[in-house]
N, C-alpha and C positions, 0 to 999 in steps of 0.2 A: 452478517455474512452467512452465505449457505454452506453446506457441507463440500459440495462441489465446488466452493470456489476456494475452500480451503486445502482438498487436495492440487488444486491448480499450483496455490503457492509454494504448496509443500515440493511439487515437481519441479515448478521455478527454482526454487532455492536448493534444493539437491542438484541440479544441475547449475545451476552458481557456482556451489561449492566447488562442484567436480572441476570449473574450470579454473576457481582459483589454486584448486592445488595441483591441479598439473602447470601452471605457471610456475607455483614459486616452487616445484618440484625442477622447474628447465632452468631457472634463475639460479638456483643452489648448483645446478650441475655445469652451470656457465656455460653452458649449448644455449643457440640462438635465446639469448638476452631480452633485445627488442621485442621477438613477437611472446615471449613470456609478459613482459612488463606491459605490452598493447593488449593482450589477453585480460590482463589483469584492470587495464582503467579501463576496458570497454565493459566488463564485468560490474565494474562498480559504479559505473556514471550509468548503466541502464539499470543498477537496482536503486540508486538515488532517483531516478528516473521516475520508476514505478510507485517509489516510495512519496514521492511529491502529490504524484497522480492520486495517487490513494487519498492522502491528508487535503489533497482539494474535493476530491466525491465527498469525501465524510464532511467537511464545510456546506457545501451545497449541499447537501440531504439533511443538513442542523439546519440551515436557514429555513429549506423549503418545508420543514417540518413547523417551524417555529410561525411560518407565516400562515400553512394550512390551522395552526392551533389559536392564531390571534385570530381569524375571518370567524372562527368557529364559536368563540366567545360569543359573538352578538347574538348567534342565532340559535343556539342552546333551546333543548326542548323544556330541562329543569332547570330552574332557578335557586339559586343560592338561600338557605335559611340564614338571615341576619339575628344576632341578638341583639334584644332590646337594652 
C-alpha cells in the first residue's frame, strides 16, 4: 500500500467515525431515531463493503503474483546448485 492510499483510508475512516457518532449521539437523545439507525447501517454495510473489496485485490494480487513466479521458474537465467 502506498502512502497515499493510506491517507485515503485514514480520511475514509475519520469520516465513518464522525458519522457513527453523530447517530448514536441522535439515538441517545431519542430525536429522529430512524435516520440515526439508517446512518448507522449505511455506515457500516459500505465499510464491510470496502472491506471485502480490499480482501478480494489482495487475493488477485497473491494469485497474480504467484502465477507471474511459476511462468518465471522455467526460464530463469541462473540455475540452482544441487548437491551431490
Amino acid at each position: 500500500m502506498d502512502i497515499l492510499e493510506y491517507r485515503t483510508w485514514i480520511i475514509f475512516y475519520l469520516i465513518s467515525f464522525t458519522a457513527l457518532l453523530w447517530g448514536v449521539f441522535l439515538s441517545t437523545q431519542g430525536v429522529l431515531l430512524w435516520i440515526s439507525l439508517t446512518l448507522d447501517i449505511i455506515v457500516m454495510g459500505v465499510n464491510f463493503g470496502f472491506l471485502v473489496g480490499e480482501i478480494r485485490t489482495y487475493r488477485r494480487k497473491g494469485q497474480q503474483l504467484r502465477e507471474v513466479l511459476k511462468s518465471d521458474d522455467h526460464t530463469s537465467i541462473i540455475t540452482p546448485v544441487r548437491d551431490r
